[in-house]
C-alpha positions in Angstrom: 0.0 0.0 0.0 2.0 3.0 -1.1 1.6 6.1 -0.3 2.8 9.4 -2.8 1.9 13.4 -1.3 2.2 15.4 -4.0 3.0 19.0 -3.1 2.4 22.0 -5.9 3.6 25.1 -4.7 1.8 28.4 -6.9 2.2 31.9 -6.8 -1.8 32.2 -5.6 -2.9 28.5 -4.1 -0.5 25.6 -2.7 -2.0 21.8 -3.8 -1.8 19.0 -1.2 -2.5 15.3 -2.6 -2.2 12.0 -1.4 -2.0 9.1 -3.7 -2.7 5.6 -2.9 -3.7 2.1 -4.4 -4.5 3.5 -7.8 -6.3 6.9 -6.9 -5.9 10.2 -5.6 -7.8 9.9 -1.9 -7.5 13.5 -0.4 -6.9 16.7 -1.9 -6.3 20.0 -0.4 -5.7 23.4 -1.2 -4.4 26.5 1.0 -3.1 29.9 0.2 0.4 30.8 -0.7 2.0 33.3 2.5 6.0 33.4 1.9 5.8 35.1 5.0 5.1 31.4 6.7 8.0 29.9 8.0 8.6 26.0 7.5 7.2 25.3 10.8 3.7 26.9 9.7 3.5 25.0 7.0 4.5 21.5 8.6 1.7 21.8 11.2 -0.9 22.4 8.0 0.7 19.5 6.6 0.7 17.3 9.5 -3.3 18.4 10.1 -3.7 17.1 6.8 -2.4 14.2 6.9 -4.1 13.5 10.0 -7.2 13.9 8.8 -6.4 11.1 6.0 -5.2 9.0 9.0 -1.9 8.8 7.9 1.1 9.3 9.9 3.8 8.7 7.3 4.2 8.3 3.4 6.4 6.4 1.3 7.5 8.9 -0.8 6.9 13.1 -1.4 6.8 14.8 -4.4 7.5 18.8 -5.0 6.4 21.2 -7.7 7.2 24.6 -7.0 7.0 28.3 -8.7 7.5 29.8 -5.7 11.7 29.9 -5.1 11.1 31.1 -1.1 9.2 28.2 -0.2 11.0 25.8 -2.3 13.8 25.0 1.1 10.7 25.4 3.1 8.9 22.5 1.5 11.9 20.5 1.3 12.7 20.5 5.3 9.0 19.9 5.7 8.7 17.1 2.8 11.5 15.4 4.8 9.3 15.1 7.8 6.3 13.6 6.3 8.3 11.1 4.3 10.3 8.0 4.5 12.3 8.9 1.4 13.9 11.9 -0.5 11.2 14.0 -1.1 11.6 14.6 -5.4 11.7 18.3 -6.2 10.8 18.5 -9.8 12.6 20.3 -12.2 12.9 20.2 -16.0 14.2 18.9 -18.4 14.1 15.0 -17.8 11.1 12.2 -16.0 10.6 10.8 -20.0 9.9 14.6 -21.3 11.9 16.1 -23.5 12.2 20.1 -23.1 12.8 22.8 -26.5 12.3 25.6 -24.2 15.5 28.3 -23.8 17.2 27.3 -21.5 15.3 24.1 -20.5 15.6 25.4 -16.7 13.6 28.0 -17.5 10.7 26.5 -17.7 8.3 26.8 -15.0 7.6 23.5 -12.9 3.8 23.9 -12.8 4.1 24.0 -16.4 6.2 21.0 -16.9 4.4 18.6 -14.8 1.4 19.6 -16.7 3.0 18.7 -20.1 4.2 15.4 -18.6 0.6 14.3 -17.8 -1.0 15.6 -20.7 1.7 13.7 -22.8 0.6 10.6 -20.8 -2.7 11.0 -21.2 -2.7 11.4 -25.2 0.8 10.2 -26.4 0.5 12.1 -29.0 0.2 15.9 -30.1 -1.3 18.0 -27.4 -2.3 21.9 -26.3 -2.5 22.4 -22.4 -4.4 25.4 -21.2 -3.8 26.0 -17.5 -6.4 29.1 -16.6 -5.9 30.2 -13.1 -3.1 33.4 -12.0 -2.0 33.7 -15.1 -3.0 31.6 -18.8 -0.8 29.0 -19.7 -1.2 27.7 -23.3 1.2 24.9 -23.9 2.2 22.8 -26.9 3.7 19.0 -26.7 4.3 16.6 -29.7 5.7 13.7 -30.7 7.5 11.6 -28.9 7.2 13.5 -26.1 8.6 17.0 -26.5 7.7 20.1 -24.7 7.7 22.5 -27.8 6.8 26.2 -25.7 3.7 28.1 -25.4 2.5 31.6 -24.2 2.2 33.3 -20.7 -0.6 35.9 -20.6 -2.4 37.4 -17.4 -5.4 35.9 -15.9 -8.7 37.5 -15.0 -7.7 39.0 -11.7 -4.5 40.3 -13.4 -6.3 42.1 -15.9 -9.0 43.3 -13.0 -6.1 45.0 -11.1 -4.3 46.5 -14.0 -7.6 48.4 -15.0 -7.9 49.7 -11.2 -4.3 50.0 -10.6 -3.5 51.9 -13.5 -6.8 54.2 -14.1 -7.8 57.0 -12.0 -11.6 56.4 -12.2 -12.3 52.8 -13.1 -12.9 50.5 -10.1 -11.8 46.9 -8.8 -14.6 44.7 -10.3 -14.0 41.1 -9.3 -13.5 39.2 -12.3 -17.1 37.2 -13.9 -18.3 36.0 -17.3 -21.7 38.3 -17.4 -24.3 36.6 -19.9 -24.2 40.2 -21.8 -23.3 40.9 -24.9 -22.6 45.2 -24.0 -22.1 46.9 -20.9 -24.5 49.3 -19.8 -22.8 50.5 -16.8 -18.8 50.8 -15.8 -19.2 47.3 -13.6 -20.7 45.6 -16.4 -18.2 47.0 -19.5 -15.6 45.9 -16.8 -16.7 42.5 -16.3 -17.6 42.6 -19.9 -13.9 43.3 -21.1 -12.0 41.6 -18.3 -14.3 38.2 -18.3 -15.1 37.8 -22.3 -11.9 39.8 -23.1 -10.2 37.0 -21.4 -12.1 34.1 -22.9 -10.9 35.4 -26.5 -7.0 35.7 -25.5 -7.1 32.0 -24.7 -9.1 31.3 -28.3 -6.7 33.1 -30.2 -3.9 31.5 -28.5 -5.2 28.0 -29.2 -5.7 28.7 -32.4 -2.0 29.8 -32.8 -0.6 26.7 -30.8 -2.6 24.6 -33.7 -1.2 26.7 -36.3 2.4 26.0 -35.1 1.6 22.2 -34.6 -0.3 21.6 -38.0 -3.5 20.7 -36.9 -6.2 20.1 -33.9 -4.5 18.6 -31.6 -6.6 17.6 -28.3 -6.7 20.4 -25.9 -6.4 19.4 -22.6 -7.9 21.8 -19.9 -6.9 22.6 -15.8 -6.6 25.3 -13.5 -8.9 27.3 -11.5 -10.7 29.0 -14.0 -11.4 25.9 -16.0 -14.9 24.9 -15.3 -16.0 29.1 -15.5 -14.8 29.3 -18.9 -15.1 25.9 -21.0 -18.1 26.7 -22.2 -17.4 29.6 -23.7 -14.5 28.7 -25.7 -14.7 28.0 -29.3 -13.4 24.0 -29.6 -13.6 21.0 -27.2 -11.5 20.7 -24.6 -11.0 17.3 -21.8 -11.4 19.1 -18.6 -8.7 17.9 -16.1 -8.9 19.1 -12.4 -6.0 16.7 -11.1 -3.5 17.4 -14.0 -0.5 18.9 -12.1 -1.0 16.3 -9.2 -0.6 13.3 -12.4 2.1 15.3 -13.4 3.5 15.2 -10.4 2.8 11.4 -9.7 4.4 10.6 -13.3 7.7 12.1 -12.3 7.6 10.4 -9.3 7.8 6.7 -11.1 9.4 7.8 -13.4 12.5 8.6 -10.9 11.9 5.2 -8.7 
């Protein structure tokens, strides 16, 4: 009965998951604070795994976009595990990197490539909606070709307040209008639709670049809000940077 925590550390949300027998049993989610010390973070953990009933696993797992809590979830990892904990970083786990220089490449976006190749084995776009857009492009046999980093909804929210005098901070939505009669609504209107149609267009260009329609493979936390509004069919994928995760992880046994 092994056990795998997978740990993916983002600039906005931190993922907790625990693998075992063949599934992913518990998932959690808590905010990102760099101000937390290692110690904080453990005790969340530990509650966690608690709450699962598990005291410790076989092996941890460690994505993370965040360079000041990288050593912070290493030293905790280390705690939680009977092994190594596996901090993931590209190139390498059976996925082949194009991206300048390799290193580069963010680890959220990696492990998200690795699943999605493992899911399709063949062409693939990944769009990861959440802090920012993520539109990626893998093909065969197994390459991570690049993509495009654009901001997400609250992003483009804040620059409008941030760098207007007049407009407000409208929380980002996806208003069933067509115009805005009011500054709230052209806001929502602009930030929420405006949105929708950067992540169209970029699709479209990924395809362009890998010669057809490949499968587009969905995640993030704006997923759900905005997959039926986009223009082509997408597999929606909640778990795909815990797989990603998980992958690398056999693959490095």
């Amino acid at each position: 009965m092994k056990q795998l925590l997978a740990i993916d550390v983002g600039n906005t949300h931190i993922k907790i998951g625990l693998y075992q027998d063949g599934d992913w049993r518990h998932e959690w989610r808590m905010s990102t604070d760099v101000k937390r010390t290692a110690d904080e973070y453990r005790q969340f953990l530990r509650g966690f795994m608690e709450e699962a009933g598990v005291d410790l696993v076989d092996r941890t797992v460690i994505a993370s976009v965040v360079p000041l809590l990288t050593p912070a979830f290493t030293r905790v990892a280390e705690t939680l595990s009977r092994s190594v904990p596996l901090e993931v970083v590209p190139p390498g786990y059976g996925l082949d990197v194009a991206y300048q220089p390799p290193e580069s490449l963010g680890a959220d976006r990696f492990v998200n490539a690795l699943a999605a190749w493992h899911k399709v084995h063949d062409n693939v776009v990944v769009v990861d909606v959440g802090t920012t857009a993520t539109i990626d492009a893998v093909c065969r046999p197994g390459v991570f070709l690049g993509g495009s980093i654009a901001p997400g909804p609250h992003f483009l929210a804040n620059a409008l307040a941030e760098g207007t005098a007049r407009l407000p901070l409208i929380p980002p939505n996806i208003p069933d209008l067509l115009i805005g009669q009011s500054t709230q609504q052209a806001i929502m209107i602009g930030v929420g639709h405006g949105f929708i149609g950067m992540v169209n267009e970029l699709v479209l260009r990924t395809w362009q670049m890998l010669g057809h329609q490949a499968p587009v493979i969905l995640t993030g936390g704006w997923a759900r809000r905005i997959q039926s509004q986009l223009k082509f069919a997408t597999q929606l994928e909640p778990m795909l940077t815990l797989e990603g995760l998980r992958h690398a992880a056999d693959y490095s046994m």
